[in-house]
C-alpha positions in Angstrom: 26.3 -6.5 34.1 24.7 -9.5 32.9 21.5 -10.8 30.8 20.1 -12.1 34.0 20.8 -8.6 36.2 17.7 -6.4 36.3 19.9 -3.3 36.2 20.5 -4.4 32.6 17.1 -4.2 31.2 16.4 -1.5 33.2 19.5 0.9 31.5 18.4 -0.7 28.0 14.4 0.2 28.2 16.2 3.6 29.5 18.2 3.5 26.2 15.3 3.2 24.3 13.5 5.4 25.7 15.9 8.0 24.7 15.8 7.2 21.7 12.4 7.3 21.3 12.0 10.5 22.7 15.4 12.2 20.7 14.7 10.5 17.8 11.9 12.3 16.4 14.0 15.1 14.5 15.7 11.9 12.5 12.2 10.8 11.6 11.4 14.4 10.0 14.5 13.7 8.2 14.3 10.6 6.9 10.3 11.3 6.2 11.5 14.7 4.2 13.8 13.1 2.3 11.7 10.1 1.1 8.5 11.8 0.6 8.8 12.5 -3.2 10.0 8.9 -4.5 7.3 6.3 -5.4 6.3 3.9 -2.9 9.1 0.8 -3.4 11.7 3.6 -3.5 10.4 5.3 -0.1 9.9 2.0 1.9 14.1 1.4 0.8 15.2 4.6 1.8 13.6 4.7 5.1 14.8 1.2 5.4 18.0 1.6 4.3 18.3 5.1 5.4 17.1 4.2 9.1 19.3 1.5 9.5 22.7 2.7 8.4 21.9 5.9 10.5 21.9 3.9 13.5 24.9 2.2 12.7 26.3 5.2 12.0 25.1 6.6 15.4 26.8 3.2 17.1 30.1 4.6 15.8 29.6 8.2 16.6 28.2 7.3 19.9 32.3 5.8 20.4 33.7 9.3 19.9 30.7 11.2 21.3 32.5 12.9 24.2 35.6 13.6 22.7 34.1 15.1 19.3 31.2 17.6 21.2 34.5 18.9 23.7 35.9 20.3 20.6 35.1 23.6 19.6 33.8 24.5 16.3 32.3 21.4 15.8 28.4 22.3 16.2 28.1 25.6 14.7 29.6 23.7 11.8 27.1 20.9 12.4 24.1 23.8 12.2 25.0 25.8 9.0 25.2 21.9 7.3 21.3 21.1 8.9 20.0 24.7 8.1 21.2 23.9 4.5 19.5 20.7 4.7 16.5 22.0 6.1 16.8 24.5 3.4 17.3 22.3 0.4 14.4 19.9 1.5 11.8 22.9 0.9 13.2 23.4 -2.4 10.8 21.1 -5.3 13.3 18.9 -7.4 11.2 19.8 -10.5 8.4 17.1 -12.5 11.3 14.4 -11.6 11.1 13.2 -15.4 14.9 13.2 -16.5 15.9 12.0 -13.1 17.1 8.4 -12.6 15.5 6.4 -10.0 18.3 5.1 -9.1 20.1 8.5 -8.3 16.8 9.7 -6.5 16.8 6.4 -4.4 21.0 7.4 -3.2 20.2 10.9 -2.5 17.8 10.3 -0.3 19.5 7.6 1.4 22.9 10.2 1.4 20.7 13.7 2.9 20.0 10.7 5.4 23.0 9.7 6.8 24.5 13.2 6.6 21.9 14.6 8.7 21.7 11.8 11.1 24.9 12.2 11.6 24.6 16.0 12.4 21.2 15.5 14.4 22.7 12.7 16.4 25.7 15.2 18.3 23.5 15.6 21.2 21.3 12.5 21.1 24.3 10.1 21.8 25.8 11.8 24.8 22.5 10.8 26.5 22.4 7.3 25.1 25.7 6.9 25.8 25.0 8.1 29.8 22.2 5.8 29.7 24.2 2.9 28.5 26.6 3.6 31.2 30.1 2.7 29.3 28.3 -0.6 28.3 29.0 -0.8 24.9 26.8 -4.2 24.5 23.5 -2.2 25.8 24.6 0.5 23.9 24.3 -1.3 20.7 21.4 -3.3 21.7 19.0 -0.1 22.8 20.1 1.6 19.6 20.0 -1.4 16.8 16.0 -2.2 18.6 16.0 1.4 18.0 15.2 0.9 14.2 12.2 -0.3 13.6 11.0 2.6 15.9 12.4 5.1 13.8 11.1 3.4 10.7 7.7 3.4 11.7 7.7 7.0 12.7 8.9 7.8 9.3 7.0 5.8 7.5 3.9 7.2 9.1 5.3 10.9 8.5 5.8 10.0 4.5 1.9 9.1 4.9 0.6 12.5 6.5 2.8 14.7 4.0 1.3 13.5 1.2 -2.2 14.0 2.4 -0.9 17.2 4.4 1.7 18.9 2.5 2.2 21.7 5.0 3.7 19.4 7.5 6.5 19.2 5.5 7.0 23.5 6.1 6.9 22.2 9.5 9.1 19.4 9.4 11.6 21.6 8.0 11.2 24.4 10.4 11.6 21.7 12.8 15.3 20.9 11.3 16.0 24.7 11.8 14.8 24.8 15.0 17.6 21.9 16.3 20.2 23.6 14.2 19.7 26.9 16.3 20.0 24.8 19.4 22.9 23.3 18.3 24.9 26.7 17.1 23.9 27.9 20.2 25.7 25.1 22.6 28.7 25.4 21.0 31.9 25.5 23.0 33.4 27.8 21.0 31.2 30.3 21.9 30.4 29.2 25.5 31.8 32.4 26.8 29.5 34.3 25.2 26.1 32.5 25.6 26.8 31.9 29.1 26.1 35.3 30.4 22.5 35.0 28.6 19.5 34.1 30.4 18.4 30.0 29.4 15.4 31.5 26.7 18.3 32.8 24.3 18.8 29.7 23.5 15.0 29.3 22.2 15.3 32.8 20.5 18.3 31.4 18.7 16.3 27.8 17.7 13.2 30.0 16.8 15.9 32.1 13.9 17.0 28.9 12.8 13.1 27.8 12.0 12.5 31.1 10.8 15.9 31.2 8.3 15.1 27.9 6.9 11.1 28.0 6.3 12.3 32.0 4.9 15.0 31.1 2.5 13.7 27.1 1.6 10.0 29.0 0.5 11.6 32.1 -1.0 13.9 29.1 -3.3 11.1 27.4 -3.8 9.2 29.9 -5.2 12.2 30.8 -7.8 12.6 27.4 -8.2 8.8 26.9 -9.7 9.3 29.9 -11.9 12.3 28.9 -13.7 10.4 25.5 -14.3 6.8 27.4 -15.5 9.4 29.4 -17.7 10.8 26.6 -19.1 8.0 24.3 -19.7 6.1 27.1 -21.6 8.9 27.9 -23.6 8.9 24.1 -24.5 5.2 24.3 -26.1 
């Protein structure tokens, strides 16, 4: 397959088109974990964020089919996104005796990790769209970028205006996390002999177990920093 063969264009707009479509979840991500740093430090994480995560998901993509045969690996995968999910619906306090610096690497770390964890199932399709071609693989995914910047960008811009959409983005996390549990091999012997819309009762758990516990945190959270700043005055 060559750069003058329509069958090449053809797999990479469908490569791209899968990306578009399974890369929303990163977005949230990547938008959730940006939103509280000022504006230069937001545009470099999603930047930075963004585009080591599809690197990242270039290299995964290489082990794809060998890593989801295992069993194990996405329940694993699920309790580290429900803690995500969790942890991003927990305030990090007024911010004042934390270094930009170190706000600007977390984000860009809760990133990668759950790109990484998000991107299990999205590169077994990019990878059947590529069709074993390793150069169209890396093409449909590095043009990939700037698509996933913009829809995080544009995310960071609705949450601050809109700051329930970030109860929603989160639920959303919890929501692929149950999925993911739920396709595990591991357990494939069990699920089986359920009808397909268990699979969307466990999903619907995982949004409700990480809205419940991130908002109940939360809530402590803003307590112990009331208590503190008025025992400060």
């Amino acid at each position: 397959m060559s750069f003058d063969d329509p069958l090449f264009w053809t797999a990479l707009l469908k490569i791209i088109g899968v990306n578009i479509v399974l890369s929303g979840d990163n977005a949230v991500v990547i938008a959730l974990a940006s939103r509280s740093l000022p504006a230069r430090q937001q545009r470099l994480a999603i930047q930075w964020g963004a585009g080591a995560a599809i690197v990242l998901r270039i290299v995964l993509t290489l082990f794809a089919v060998a890593l989801l045969a295992l069993p194990w690996l996405k329940l694993l995968g699920s309790a580290l996104l429900l803690w995500i999910g969790v942890k991003l619906l927990v305030p990090d306090g007024d911010g004042g005796d934390v270094d930009t610096s170190d706000s600007l690497y977390g984000a860009i770390r809760t990133i990668l990790v759950a790109d990484i964890v998000m991107s299990l199932d999205n590169v077994i399709a990019v990878a059947a769209a590529a069709g074993g071609h390793w150069l169209l693989l890396s093409l449909g995914l590095a043009i990939s970028i700037p698509l996933v910047i913009f829809g995080a960008t544009l995310l960071v811009k609705v949450m601050e205006r809109f700051p329930s959409v970030i109860t929603v983005g989160a639920a959303l996390i919890g929501f692929v996390a149950g999925e993911m549990a739920w396709d595990d091999q591991a357990i494939r012997a069990w699920t089986e002999f359920h009808p397909p819309l268990a699979k969307y009762l466990s999903a619907g758990l995982g949004a409700a177990f990480v809205v419940g516990v991130g908002q109940w945190l939360g809530r402590r959270a803003q307590s112990r920093h009331a208590a503190v700043a008025g025992s400060a005055r």
